[in-house]
C-alpha positions in Angstrom: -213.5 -110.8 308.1 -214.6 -109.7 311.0 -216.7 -106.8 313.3 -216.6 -106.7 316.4 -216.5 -104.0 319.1 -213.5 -101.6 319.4 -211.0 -102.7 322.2 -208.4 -100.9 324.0 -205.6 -102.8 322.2 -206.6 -102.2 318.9 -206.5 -98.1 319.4 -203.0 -97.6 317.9 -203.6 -99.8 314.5 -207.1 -97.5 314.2 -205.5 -94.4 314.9 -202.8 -94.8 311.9 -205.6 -96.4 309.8 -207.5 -93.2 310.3 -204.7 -90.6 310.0 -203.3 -92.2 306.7 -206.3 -92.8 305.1 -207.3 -88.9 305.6 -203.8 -88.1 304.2 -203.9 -89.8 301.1 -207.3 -87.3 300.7 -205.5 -84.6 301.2 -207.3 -84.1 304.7 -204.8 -83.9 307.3 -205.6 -80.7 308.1 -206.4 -78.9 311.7 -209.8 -79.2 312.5 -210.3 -82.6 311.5 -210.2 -86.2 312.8 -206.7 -86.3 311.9 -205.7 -83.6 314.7 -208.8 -85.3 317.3 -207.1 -85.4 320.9 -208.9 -88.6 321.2 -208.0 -89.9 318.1 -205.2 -92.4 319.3 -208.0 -93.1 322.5 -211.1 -94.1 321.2 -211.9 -97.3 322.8 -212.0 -94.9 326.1 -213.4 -92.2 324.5 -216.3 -94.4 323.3 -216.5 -96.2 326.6 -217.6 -93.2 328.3 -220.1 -92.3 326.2 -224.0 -93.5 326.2 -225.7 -94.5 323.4 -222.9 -95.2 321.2 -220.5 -97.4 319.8 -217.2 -97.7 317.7 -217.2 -101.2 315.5 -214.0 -102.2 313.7 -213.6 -104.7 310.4 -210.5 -107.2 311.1 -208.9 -109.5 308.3 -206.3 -111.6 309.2 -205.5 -109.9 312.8 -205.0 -106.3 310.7 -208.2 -103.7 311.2 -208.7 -102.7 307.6 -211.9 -100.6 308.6 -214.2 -99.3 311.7 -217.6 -96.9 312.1 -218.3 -95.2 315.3 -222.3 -94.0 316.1 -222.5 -91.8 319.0 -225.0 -88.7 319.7 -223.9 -85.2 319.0 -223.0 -83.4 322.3 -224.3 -79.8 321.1 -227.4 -81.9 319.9 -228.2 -85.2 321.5 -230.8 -86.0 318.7 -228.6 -86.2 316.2 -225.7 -88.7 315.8 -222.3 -88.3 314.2 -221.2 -91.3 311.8 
C-alpha cells in the first residue's frame, strides 16, 4: 500500500469511493459529503486551502481509502477530519 498526497487524477475514483461507502450506511442524504459540491473536486478544493491536506491509501493502482485535515472556516482553530 500506499499514501501519498491527493492528485487531480485521482478525484473521480475518490469521489465514487466516498459516495458508495456513505450509501451502504445509509448516508446518502442532503446535507452530507455525499451531496458536497466539491466532492468530485477535492484535489482543487484542498489545493486552495492553507494548512491542510487530503492523503489517499492506494493498493494496486485502486485508492481503497483517503483522510483530509483542513481548518474549519467558521472556526480556524478547529480542524475537520
Amino acid at each position: 500500500m500506499t499514501i501519498r498526497t491527493l492528485q487531480q487524477n485521482d478525484n473521480e475514483q475518490l469521489a465514487l469511493l466516498i459516495q458508495t461507502s456513505l450509501a451502504s450506511l445509509g448516508l446518502d442524504k442532503a446535507g452530507t459529503a455525499y451531496y458536497d459540491p466539491q466532492l468530485k473536486y477535492l484535489s482543487f478544493y484542498y489545493e486552495q486551502l492553507t494548512d491542510a491536506c487530503y492523503w489517499v491509501i492506494e493498493h494496486q493502482n485502486k485508492i481503497i481509502g483517503g483522510v483530509g485535515i483542513a481548518p474549519l472556516e467558521a472556526m480556524p482553530k478547529v480542524c475537520e477530519l
